[in-house]
ROMAR-932833 format. One record per residue: residue in three letters; x, y, z of N, C-alpha, C, O in turn; residue number from 0. Coordinates in Angstrom, 2 decimals, padded with zeros to 5 digits, always signed. Example, Ala and Ser with C-alpha at 12.3 -4.5 7.8 and 13.67 -1.06 7.14 Angstrom:
residues 2
    aa      n.px      n.py      n.pz     ca.px     ca.py     ca.pz      c.px      c.py      c.pz      o.px      o.py      o.pz     i
   ALA   +013.19   -005.69   +007.80   +012.30   -004.50   +007.80   +013.20   -003.30   +007.80   +014.24   -003.32   +008.46     0
   SER   +012.85   -002.25   +007.08   +013.67   -001.06   +007.14   +012.90   +000.03   +007.87   +013.41   +001.14   +008.04     1
END
This chain:
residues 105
    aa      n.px      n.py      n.pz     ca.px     ca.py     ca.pz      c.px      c.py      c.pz      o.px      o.py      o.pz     i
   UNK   +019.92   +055.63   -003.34   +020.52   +056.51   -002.33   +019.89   +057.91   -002.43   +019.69   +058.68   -003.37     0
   UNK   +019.69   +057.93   -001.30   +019.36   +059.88   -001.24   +020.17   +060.86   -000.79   +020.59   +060.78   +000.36     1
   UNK   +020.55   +062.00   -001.63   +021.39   +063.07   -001.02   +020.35   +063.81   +000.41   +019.14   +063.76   +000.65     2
   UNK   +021.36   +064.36   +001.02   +020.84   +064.89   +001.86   +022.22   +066.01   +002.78   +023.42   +065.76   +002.67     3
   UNK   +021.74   +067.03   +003.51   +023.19   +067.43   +004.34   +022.73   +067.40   +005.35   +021.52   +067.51   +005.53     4
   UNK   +023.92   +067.18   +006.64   +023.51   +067.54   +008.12   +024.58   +068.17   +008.10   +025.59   +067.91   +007.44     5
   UNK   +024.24   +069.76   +009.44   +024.64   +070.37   +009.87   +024.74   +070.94   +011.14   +023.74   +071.05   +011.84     6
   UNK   +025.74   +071.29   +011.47   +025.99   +071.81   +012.70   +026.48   +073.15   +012.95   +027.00   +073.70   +011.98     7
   UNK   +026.43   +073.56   +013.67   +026.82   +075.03   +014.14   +027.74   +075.71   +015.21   +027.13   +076.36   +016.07     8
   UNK   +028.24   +075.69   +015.25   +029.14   +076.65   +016.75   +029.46   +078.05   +016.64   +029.82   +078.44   +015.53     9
   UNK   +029.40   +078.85   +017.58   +030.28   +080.07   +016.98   +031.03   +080.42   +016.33   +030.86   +081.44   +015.66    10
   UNK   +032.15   +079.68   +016.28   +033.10   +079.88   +015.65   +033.12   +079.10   +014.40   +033.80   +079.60   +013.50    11
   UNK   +032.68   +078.29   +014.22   +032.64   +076.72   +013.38   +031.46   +076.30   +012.83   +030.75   +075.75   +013.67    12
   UNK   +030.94   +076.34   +011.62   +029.98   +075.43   +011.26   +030.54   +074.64   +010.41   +031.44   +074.92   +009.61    13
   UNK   +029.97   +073.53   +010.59   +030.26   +072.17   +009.84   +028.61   +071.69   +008.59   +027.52   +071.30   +009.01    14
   UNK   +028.93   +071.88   +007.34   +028.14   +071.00   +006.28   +028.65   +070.05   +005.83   +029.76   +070.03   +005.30    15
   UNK   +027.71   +068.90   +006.03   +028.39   +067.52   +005.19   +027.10   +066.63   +004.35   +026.11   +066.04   +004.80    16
   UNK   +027.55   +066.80   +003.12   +026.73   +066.36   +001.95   +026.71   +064.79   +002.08   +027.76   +064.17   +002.27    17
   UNK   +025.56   +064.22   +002.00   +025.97   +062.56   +002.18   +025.07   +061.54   +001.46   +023.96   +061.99   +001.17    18
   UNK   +025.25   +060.49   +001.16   +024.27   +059.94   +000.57   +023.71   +058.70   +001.33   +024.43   +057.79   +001.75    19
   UNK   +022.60   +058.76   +001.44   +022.04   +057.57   +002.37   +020.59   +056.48   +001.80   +019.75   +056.82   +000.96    20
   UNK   +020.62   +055.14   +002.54   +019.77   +054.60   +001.86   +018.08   +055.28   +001.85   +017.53   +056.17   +002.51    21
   UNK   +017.67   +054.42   +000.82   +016.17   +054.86   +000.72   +015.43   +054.35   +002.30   +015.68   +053.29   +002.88    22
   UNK   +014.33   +055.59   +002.83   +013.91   +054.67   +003.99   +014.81   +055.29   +005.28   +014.42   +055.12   +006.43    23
   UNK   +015.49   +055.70   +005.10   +017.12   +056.16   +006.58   +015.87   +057.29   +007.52   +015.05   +057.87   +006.82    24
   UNK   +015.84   +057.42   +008.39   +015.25   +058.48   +009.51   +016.73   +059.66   +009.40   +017.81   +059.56   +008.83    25
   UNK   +016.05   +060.80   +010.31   +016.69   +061.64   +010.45   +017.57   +061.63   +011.34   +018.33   +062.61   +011.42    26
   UNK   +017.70   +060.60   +012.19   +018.52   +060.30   +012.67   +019.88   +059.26   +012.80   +020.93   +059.10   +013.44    27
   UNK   +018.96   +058.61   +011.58   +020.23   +057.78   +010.93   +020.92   +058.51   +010.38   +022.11   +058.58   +010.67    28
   UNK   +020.38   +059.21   +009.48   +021.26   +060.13   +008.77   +022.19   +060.91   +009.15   +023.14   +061.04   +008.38    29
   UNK   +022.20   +061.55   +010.28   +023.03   +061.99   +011.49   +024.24   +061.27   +011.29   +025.27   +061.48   +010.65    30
   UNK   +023.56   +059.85   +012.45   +024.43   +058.77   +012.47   +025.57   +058.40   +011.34   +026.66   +057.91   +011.62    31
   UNK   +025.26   +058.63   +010.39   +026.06   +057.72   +009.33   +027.02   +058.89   +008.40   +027.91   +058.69   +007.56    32
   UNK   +026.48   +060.07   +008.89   +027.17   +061.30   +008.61   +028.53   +060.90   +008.77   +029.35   +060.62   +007.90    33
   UNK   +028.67   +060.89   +010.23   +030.15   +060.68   +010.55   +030.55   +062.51   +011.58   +031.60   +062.87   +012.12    34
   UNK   +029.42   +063.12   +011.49   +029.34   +064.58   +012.31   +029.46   +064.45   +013.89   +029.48   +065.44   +014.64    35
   UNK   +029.53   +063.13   +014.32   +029.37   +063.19   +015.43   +031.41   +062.86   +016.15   +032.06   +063.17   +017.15    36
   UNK   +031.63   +062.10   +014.90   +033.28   +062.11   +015.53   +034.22   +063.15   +015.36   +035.42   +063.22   +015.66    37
   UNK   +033.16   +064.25   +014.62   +033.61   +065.56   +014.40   +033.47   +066.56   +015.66   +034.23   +067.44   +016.05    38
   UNK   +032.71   +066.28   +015.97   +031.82   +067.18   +017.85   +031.33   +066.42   +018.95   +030.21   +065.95   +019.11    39
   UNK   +032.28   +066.37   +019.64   +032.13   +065.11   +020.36   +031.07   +065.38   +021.42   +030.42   +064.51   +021.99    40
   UNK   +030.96   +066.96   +021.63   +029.93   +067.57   +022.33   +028.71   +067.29   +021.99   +027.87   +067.71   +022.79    41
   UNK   +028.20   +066.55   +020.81   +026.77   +066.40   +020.51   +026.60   +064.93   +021.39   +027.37   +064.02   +021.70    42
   UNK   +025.48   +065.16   +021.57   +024.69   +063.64   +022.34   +023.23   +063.82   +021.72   +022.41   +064.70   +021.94    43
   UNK   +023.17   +062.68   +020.86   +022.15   +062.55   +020.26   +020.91   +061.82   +021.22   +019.94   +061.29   +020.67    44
   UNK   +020.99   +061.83   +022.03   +020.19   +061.52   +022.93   +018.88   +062.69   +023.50   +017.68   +062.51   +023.68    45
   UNK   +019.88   +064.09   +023.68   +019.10   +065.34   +023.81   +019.17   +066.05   +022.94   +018.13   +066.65   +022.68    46
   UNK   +020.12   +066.27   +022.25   +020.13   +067.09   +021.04   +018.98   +067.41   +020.36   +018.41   +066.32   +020.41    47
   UNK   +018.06   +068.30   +019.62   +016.95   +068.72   +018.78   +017.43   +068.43   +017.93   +018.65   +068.27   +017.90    48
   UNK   +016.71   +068.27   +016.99   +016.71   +067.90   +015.11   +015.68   +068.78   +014.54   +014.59   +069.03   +015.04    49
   UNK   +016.12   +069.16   +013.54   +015.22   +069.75   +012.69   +015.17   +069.46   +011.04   +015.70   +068.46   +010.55    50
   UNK   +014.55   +070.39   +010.31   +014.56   +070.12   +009.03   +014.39   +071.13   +008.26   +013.20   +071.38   +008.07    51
   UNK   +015.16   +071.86   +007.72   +014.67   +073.47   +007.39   +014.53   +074.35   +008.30   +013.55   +075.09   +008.32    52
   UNK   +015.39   +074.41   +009.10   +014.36   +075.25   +010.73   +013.15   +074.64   +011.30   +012.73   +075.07   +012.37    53
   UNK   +012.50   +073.59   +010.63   +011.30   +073.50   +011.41   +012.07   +071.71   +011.86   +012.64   +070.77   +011.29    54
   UNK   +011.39   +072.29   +013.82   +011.59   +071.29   +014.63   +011.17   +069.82   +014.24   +010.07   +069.64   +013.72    55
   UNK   +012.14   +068.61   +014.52   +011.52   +067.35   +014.28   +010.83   +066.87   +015.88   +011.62   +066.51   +016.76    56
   UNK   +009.69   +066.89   +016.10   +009.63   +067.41   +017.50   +007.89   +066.38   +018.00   +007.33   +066.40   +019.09    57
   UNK   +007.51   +065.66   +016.82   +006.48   +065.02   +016.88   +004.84   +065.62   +016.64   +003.75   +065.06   +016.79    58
   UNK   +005.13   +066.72   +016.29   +004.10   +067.04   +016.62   +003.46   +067.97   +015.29   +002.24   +068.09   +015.22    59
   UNK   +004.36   +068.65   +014.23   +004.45   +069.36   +013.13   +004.97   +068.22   +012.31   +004.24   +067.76   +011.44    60
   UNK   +006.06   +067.75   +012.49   +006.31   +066.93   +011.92   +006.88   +065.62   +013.10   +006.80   +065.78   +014.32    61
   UNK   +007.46   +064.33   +012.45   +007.64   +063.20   +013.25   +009.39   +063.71   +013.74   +010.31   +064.44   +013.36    62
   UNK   +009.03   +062.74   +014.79   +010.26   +062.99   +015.68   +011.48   +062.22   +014.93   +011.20   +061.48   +013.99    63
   UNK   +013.05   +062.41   +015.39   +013.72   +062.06   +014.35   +014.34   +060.81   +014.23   +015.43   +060.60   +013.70    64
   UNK   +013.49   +059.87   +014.82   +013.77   +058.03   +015.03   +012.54   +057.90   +013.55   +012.59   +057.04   +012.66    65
   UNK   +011.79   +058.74   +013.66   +010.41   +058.65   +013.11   +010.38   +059.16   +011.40   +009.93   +058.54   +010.44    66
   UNK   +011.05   +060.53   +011.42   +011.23   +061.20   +010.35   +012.09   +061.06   +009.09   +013.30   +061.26   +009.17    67
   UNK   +011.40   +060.66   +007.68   +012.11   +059.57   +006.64   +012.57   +060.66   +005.88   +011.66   +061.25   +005.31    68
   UNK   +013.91   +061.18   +005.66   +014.37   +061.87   +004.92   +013.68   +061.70   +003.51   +013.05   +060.77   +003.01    69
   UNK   +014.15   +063.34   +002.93   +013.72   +063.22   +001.56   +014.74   +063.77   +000.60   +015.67   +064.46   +001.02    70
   UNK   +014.58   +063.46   -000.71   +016.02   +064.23   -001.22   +015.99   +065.44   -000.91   +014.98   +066.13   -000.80    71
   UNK   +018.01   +066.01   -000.64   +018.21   +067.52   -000.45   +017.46   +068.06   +000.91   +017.16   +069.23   +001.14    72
   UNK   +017.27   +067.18   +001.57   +016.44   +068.24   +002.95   +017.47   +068.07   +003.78   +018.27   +067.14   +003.81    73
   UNK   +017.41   +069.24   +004.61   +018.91   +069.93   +005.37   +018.32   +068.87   +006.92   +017.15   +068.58   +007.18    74
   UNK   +019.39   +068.55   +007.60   +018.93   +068.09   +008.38   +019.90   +069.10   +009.45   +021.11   +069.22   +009.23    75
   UNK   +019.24   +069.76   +010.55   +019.83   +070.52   +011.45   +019.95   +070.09   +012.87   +019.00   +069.78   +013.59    76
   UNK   +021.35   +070.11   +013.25   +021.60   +069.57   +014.88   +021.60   +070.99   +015.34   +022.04   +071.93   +014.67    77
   UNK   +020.98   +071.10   +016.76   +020.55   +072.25   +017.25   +021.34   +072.16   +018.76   +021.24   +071.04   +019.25    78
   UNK   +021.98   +072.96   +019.44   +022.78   +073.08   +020.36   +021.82   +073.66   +021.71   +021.10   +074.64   +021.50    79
   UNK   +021.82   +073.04   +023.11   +020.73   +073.47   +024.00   +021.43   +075.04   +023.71   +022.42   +075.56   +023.19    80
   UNK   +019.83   +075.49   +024.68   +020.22   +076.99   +024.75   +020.96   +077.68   +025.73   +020.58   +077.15   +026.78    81
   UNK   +021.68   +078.44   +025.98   +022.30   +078.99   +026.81   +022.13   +079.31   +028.06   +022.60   +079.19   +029.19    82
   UNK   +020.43   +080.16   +026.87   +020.01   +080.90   +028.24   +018.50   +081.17   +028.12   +018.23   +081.87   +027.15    83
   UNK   +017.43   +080.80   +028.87   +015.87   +080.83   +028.40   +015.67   +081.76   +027.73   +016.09   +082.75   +028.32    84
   UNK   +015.18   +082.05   +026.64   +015.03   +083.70   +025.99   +013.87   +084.07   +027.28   +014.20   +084.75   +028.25    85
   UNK   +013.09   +083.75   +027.18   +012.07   +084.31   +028.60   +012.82   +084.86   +029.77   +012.35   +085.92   +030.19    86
   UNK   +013.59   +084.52   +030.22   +014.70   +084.72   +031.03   +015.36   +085.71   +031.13   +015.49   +086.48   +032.08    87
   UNK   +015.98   +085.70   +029.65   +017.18   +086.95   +029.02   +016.19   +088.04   +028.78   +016.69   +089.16   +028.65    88
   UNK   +014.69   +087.94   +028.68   +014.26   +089.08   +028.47   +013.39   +090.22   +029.50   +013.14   +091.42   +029.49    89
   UNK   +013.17   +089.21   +030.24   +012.65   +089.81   +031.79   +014.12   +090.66   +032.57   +014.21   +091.58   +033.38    90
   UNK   +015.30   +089.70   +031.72   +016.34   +090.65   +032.51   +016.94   +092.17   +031.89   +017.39   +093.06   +032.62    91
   UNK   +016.86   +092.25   +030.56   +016.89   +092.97   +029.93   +015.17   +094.23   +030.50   +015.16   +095.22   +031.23    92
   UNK   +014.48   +093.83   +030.06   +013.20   +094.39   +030.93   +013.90   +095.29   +032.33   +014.05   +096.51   +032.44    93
   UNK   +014.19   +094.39   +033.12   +014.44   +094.92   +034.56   +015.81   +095.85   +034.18   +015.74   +097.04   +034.48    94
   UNK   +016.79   +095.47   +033.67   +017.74   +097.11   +033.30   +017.21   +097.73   +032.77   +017.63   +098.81   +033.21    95
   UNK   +016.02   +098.11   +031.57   +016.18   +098.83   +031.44   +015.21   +100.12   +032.39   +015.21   +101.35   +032.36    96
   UNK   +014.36   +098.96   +033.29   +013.86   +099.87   +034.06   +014.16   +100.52   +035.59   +013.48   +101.23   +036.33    97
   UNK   +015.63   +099.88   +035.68   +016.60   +100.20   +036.51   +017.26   +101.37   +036.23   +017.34   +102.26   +037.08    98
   UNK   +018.13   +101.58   +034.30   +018.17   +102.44   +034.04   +017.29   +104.09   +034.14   +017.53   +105.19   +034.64    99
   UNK   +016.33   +103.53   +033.44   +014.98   +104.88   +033.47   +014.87   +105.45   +034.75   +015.04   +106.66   +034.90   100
   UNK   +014.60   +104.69   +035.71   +014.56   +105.27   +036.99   +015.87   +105.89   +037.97   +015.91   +106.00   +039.20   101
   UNK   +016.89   +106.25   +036.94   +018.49   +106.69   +037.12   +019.15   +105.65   +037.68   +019.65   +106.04   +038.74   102
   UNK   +019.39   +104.52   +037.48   +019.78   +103.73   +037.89   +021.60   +103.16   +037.04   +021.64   +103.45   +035.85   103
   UNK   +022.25   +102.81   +037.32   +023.41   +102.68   +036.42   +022.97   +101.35   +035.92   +023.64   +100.75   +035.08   104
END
């Protein structure tokens, strides 16, 4: 068996759960067998991101997470879509503040 944690996040709420899983399990079994998901019913592992340390399981740095064979102690991270494009939030931020500068409220 391998230790390992998955985690989740909310504003208000983060959830760590320490677990032990067979030799060989993907990162998404590991998920699975957590038991994190009857905890947040909001996750859909279908779109959801995975990661591993912060770094994306995403195919391409590393294998995607049908693909990706846990190792002992590696954090496995469920990642929540984003809100709001940062590209987005920052062109808008951009445009106040050059609304402001130009006396603008």
């Amino acid at each position: 068996m391998i230790p390992v944690e998955v985690v989740y996040a909310l504003p208000q709420r983060q959830c760590l759960l320490r677990v032990e899983v067979p030799q060989g399990s993907t990162a998404l079994q590991a998920v699975q067998q957590s038991g994190i998901l009857a905890q947040f019913s909001e996750i859909d592992l279908a779109t959801a991101s995975l990661g591993v340390f912060s770094r994306l399981l995403d195919g391409h740095t590393l294998p995607l997470p049908p693909d990706y064979l846990v190792k002992p102690h590696d954090r496995i991270e469920i990642y929540r879509p984003l809100l709001v494009d940062p590209k987005q939030a920052r062109l808008r931020r951009a445009a106040k503040k050059r609304h402001t500068a130009k006396g603008g409220q």
